[in-house]
ZATORFI-664334 format. One line per 5 residues: number of its first residue (from 1); their letters; for each residue x, y, z of C-alpha. Coordinates in pm, whole numbers, always signed. Each point is the difference from the previous one (the first is absolute). Layout:
NUM> A> X,Y,Z  ...
REM end
This chain:
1> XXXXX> +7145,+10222,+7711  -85,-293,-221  +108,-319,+137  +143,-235,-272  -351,-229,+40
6> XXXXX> -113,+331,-103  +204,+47,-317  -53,-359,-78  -389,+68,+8  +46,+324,-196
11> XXXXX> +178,-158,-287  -321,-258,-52  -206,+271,+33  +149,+161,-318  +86,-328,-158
16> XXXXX> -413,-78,+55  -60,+314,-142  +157,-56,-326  -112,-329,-33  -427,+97,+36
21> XXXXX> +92,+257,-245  +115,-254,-278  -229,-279,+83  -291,+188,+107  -75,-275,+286
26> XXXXX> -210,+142,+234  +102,-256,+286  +345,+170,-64  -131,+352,+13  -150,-138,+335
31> XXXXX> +323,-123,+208  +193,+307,-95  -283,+213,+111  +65,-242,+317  +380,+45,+47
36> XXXXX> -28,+439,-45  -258,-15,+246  +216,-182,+264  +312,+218,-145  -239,+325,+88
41> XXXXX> -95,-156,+374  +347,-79,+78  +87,+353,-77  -256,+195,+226  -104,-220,+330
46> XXXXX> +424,-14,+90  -19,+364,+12  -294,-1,+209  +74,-258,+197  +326,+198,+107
51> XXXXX> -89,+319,-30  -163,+214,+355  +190,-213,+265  +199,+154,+236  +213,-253,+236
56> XXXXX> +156,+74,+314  +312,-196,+137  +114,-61,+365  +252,-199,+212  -84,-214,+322
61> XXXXX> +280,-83,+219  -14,-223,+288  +76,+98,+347  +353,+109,+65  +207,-192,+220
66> XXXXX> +285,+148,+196  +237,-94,-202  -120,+69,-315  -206,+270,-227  -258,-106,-257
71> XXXXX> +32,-58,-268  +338,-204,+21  +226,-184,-236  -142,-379,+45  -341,+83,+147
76> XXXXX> -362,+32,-194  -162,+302,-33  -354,+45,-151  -99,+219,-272  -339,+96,-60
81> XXXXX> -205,+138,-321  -297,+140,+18  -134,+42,-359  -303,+259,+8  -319,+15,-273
86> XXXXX> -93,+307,-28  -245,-52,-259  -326,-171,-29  +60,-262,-225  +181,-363,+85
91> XXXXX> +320,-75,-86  +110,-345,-125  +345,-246,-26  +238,+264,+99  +340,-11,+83
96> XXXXX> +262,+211,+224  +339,+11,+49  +341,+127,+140  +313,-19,+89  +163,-84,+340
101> XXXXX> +384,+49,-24  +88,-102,+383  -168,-373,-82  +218,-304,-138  +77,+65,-359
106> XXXXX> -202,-331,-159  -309,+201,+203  +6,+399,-21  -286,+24,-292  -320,+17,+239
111> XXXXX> -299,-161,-225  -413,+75,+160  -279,-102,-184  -373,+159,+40  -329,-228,-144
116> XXXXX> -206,+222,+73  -3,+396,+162  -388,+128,-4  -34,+347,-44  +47,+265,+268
121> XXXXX> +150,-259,+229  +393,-90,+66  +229,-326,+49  +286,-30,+238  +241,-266,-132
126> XXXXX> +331,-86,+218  +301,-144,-76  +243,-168,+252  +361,+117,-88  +297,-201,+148
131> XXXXX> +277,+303,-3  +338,-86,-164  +223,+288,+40  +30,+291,+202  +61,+353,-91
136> XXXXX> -225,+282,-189  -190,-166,-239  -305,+158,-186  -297,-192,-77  -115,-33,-387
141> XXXXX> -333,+175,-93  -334,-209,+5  -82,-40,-399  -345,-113,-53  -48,-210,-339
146> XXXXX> -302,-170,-156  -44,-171,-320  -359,-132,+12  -183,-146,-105  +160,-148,-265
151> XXXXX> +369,+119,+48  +44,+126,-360  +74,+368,+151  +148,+48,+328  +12,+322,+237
156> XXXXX> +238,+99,+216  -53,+284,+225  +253,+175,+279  -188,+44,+329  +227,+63,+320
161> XXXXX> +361,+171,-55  +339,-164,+153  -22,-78,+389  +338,+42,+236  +36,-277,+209
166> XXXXX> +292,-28,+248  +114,-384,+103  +211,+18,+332  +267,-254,+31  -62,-330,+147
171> XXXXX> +151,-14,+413  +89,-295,+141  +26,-120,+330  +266,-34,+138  +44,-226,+323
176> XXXXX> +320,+166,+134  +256,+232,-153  +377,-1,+180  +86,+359,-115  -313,+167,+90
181> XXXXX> +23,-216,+348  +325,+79,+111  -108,+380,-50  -323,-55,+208  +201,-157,+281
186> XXXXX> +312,+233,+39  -350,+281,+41  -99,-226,+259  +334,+23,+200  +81,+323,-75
191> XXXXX> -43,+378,+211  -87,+313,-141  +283,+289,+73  -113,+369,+77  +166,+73,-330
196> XXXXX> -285,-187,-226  +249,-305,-93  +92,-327,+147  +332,-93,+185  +155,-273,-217
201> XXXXX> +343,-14,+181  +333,+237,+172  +341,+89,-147  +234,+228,+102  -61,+371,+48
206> XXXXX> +168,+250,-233  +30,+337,+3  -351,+142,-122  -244,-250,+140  -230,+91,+246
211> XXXXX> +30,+10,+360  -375,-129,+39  +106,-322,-214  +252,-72,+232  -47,-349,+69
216> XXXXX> +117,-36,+383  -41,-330,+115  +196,-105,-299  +243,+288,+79  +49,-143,+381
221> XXXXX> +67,-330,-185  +248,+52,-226  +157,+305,+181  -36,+211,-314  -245,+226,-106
226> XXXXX> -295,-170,-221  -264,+117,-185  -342,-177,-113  -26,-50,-335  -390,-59,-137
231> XXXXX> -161,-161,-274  -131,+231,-289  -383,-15,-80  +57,-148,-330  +208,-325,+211
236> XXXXX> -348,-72,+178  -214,+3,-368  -20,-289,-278  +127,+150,-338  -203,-190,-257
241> XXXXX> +215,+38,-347  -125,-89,-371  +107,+58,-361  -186,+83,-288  +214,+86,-216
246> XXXXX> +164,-336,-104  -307,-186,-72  +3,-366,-167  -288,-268,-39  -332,+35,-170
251> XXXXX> -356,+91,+146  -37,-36,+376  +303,-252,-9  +267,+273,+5  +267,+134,+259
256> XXXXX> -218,+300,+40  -288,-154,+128  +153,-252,+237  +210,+276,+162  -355,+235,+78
261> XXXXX> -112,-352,+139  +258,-59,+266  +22,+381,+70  -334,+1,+30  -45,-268,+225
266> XXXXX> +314,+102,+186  -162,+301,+90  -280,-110,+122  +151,-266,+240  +246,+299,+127
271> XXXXX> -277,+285,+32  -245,-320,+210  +272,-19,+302  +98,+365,+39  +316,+49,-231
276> XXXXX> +19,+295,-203  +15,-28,-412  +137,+144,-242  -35,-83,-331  +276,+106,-345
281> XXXXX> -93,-40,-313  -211,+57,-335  -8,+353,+131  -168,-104,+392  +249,+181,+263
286> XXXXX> -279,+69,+269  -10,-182,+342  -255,-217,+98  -121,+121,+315  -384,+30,-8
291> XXXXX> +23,+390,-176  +139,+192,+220  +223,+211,-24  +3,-42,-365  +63,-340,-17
296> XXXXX> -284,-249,-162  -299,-237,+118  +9,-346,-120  -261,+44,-208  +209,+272,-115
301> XXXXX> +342,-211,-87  -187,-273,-165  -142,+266,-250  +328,+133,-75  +91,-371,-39
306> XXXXX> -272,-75,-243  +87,+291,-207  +353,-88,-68  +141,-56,-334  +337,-106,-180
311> XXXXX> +233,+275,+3  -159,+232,+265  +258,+129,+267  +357,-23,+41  +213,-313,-92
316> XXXXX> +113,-243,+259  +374,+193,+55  -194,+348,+85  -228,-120,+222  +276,-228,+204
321> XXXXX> +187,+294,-4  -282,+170,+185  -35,-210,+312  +107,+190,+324  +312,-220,+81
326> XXXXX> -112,-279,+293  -261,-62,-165  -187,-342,+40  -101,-81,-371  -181,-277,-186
331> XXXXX> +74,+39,-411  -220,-166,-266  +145,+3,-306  +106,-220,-313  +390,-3,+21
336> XXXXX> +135,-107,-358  +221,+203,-146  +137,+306,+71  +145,+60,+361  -261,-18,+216
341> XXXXX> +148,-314,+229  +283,+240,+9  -169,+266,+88  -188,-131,+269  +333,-192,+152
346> XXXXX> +126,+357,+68  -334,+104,+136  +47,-255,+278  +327,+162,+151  -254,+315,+119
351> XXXXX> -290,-143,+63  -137,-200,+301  -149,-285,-159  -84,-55,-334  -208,-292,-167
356> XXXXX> -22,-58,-385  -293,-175,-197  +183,-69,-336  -264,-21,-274  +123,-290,-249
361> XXXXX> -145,-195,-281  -184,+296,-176  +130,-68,-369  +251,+252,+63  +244,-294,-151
366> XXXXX> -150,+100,-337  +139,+361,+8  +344,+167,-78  +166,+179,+300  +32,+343,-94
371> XXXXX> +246,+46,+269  +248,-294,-108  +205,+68,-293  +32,-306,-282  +304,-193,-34
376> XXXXX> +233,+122,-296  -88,-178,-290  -260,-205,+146  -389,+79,+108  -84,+225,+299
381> XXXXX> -47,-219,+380  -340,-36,+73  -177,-24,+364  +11,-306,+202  -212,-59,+257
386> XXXXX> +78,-339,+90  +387,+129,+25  -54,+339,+202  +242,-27,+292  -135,+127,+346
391> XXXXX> +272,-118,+180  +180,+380,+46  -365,+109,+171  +5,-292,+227  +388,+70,+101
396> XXXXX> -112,+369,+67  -255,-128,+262  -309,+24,-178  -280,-242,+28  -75,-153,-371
401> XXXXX> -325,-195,-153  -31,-74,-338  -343,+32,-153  -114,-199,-295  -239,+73,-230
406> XXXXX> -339,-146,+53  +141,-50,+428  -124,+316,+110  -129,-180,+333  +292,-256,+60
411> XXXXX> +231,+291,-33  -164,+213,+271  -38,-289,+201  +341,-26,-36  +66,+352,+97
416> XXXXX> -188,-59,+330  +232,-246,+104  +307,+181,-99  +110,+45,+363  +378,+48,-67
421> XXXXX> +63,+361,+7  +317,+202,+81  -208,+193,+291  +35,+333,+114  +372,+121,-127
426> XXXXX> +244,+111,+280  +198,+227,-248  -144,+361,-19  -286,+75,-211  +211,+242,-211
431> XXXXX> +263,-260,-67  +52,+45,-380  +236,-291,+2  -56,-403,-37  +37,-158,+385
436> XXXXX> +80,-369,+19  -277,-229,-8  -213,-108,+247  +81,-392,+130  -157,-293,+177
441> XXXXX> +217,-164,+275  +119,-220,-264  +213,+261,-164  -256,+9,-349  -197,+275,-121
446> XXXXX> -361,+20,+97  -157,+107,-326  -214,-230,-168  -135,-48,-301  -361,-175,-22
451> X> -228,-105,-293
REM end
């Protein structure tokens, strides 16, 4: 391909040519015998310089700490070329090149430049990559290009195809976490029945229940029959929920993102003091329980994590609707529009506890609510953020922090000192209907919101 020094040096070349013709100069017939020659050199040593190289292309990832898998959103990862000779003569000035979608935008094209590569030998040239986003991402091909010696003609030569690289989401660490806590103490306190599930309280006996649930010293103390009532599996487990389906902000900056983060992180704190996890969303339903019986590794979730994409999975209503009622449930999930505070207010009445990380500040200000209809006559409501009202999710009991964009780690801060939930209900697990709301000895509810 002729570079435009190239066409420039082509038209004097003809110009020259013309111009010995008519004046018969032979200092003229001279230079343009100079400027085809270089024209003719351009053309052949960029095809040899790029021609009979073969390049190879690898990833070296630090250690792995316990938290995390490498390579991680927010972490460096090095990526090595090793360009091979496999020829006997040198090769001069030449350039490669890629593309790296998981770095920062301003910095994905990967530039490496070779003096020198003697024949039969190779060069290893690495590139520290600071990772930007997480997900699947697939690594550009290495190009190699010359244009020497003069750069009138330049080469450019595919060596390596696309490379899949997988960026797991960043986990932070979190210092406490009053969901996952409360969970890891009533464990503590509680006794194992014969029957596989844990005594949670007694009511009275009906006909159908039981003999062998017969709960006698309860029996002898109310002078009616009483039968233990126990706690389902699922009211011992952290339910970890997120949405992908209504997505706003840009890049890594979106609702998306910060909602893997805090499930992510979550997670881990939960699954490092014993509590069981299970995870909703973007299409993950599996426990987190080390892999067995079906369930996944942490390695495992965090992969499933990373590979997460806008849209995947069920929207936030289905997988609410999902939860085994009692649940104990922490949601991440942008809120505006739509009837998703709603939604989750009713949740409240049939689960244990449930805490909400309300994703604001994402742009999604700039976009028309498909779900409220426009005033007659005038131009359809858009989203407010700054107005959404939380206050019927607090009055159900749930615990409430607001998360800003660009305060990922003040808002789970904030969620770690959230300590004002409604506790372990005392209406029955299949209780379908609101119950009042929990209060403090003052007489005022005990939600909170923080942020």
């Amino acid at each position: 391909m002729i570079t435009p020094r190239g066409a420039g040096c082509l038209a004097a070349a003809v110009a020259l040519f013309f111009l010995a013709r008519l004046t018969q100069v032979g200092w003229v017939y001279l230079l343009d015998s100079v400027l085809w020659g270089a024209l003719l050199l351009s053309a052949v040593l960029p095809w040899l310089t790029t021609m009979f190289l073969g390049a190879q292309r690898s990833l070296q990832t630090p250690p792995s700490p316990g938290s995390e898998a490498y390579p991680s959103e927010g972490g460096r990862i090095d990526i090595q070329v090793t360009l091979r000779n496999r020829v006997f003569w040198p090769r001069f000035l030449l350039n490669l090149d890629y593309r790296c979608p998981p770095a920062d935008p301003e910095h994905q094209l990967i530039r490496l430049f070779v003096a020198k590569l003697t024949g039969s030998r190779q060069a290893r040239l690495t590139s520290t990559i600071e990772l930007h986003l997480r997900g699947n991402h697939l690594l550009g091909p290495v190009f190699a290009e010359s244009a020497a010696p003069f750069g009138l003609v330049r080469r450019r030569r595919k060596l390596t195809s696309e490379e899949p690289i997988l960026v797991y989401p960043k986990v932070h660490s979190l210092a406490r976490l009053p969901l996952a806590d409360a969970l890891s103490e009533a464990a503590a306190h509680s006794k194992q029945s014969r029957s596989g599930l844990e005594p949670a309280a007694s009511r009275r006996y009906v006909s159908g229940d039981p003999r062998r649930h017969i709960h006698w010293r309860n029996t002898a103390r109310m002078g009616q029959p009483m039968v233990k009532e126990f706690q389902e599996p699922s009211q011992s487990a952290l339910h970890l929920v997120f949405d992908t389906t209504r997505v706003w902000g840009e890049g890594r900056e979106t609702t998306l993102e910060y909602a893997i983060k805090i499930v992510a992180s979550a997670a881990f704190y939960a699954h490092g003091i014993g509590v069981p996890v299970l995870v909703f969303g973007g299409g993950v339903k599996c426990p987190l329980n080390g892999g067995a019986d079906g369930g996944l590794t942490w390695a495992e979730l965090l992969r499933q994590l990373a590979s997460v994409a806008q849209g995947d999975g069920d929207d936030l209503s289905q997988t609410v609707a999902e939860l085994p009622p009692g649940s104990n449930v922490l949601v991440a999930a942008g809120l505006s529009g739509g009837s998703a505070v709603e939604l989750l207010a009713r949740a409240t009445a049939v689960h244990q506890r449930l805490a909400v990380v309300s994703l604001e500040g994402f742009g999604e200000e700039k976009f028309e609510s498909p779900e409220v209809p426009a005033q007659s006559g005038g131009t359809p409501e858009v989203l407010n953020p700054k107005g959404l009202n939380l206050e019927s999710l607090v009055s159900a009991g749930a615990a409430v922090v607001r998360c800003q964009s660009g305060q990922l780690t003040q808002a789970l801060d904030a969620l770690g000192r959230v300590d004002a939930f409604p506790g372990p209900s005392s209406r029955h697990i299949r209780q379908t209907v609101p119950a009042t709301e929990p209060q403090d000895a003052s007489g005022t509810n005990t939600g909170r919101v923080s942020g």
